[in-house]
C-alpha positions in Angstrom: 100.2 73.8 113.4 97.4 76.2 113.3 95.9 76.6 110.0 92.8 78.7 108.6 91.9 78.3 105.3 89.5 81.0 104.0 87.0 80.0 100.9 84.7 81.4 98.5 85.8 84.6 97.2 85.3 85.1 93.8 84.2 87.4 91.1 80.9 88.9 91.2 78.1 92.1 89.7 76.8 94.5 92.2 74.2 93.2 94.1 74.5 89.6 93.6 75.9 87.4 96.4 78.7 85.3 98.2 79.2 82.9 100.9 82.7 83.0 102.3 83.6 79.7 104.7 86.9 79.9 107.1 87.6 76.4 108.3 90.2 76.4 111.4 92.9 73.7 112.6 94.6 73.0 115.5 92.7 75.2 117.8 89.7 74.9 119.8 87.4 76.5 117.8 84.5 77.0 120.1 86.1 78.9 122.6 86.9 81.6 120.6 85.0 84.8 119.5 85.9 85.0 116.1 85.5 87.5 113.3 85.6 88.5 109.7 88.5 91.6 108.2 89.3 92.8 104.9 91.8 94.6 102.9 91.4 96.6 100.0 94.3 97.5 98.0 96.1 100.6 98.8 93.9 100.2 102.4 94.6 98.7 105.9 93.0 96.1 107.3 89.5 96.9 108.8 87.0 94.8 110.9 84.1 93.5 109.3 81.7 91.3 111.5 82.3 89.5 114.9 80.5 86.7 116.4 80.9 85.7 120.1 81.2 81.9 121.3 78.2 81.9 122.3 76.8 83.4 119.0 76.3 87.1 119.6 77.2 89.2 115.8 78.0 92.6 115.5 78.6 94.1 112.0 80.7 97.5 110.3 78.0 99.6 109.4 79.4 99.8 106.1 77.7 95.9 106.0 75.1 96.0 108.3 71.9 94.8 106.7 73.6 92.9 104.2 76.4 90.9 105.3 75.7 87.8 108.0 77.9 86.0 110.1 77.6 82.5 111.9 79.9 79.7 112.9 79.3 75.6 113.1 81.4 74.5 116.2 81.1 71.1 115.2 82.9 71.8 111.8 85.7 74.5 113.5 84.3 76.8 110.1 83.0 80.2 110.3 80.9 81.6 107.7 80.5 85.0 106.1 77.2 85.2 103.9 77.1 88.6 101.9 74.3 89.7 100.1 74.0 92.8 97.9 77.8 93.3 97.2 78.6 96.7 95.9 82.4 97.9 94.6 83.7 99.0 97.7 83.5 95.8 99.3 86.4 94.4 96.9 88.6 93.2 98.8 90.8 90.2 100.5 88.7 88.5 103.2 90.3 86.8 106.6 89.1 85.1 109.4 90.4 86.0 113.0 90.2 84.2 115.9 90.3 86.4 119.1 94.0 87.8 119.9 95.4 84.8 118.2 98.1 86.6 116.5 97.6 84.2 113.1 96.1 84.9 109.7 95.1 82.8 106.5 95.8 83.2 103.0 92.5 85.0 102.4 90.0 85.1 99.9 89.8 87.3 97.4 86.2 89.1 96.2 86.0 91.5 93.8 82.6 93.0 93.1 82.7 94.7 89.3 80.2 95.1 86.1 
């Protein structure tokens, strides 16, 4: 069955960094856009970062500058690289592909001194 297994998370200060790796089963990966959400607690859901099939990224502003997404179609694995974490991006990360109504697990970051 369809399986995505988010990686990564962890515990880190302000302004250090993560890399966050999603890696997909059972579909085929290339075809979709796919894209990055979180949830803090006590907070819904939000968008985070997209990137087309064909490689186009858009970002929240709350992360633009400092958070990158790509994807490796050969490995069905989408990446979140994030750079400069502050508090407020604490939160439980999940990958999304398209309107595939599916969601991992998650990985947790929290981002504390």
């Amino acid at each position: 069955q369809v399986q995505f297994v988010e990686s990564g998370g962890g515990l880190v200060q302000p302004g250090e960094s993560l890399r966050l790796s999603c890696k997909t089963s059972k579909i085929s990966f290339n075809i979709y856009n796919m894209a990055w959400y979180r949830q803090a607690p006590g907070k819904q859901r939000e968008w985070v970062a997209g990137i087309t099939r064909g490689g186009n990224t858009n970002y929240a502003e709350s992360v633009k500058g400092r958070f990158s997404i790509s994807r490796d179609n050969a490995k069905n694995t989408l990446y979140l690289q994030m750079n400069s974490l502050k508090p407020e991006d604490t939160a439980v990360y999940y990958c999304k592909a398209g309107a595939l109504d599916y969601w991992g697990q998650g990985t947790q970051v929290t981002v504390s001194s």
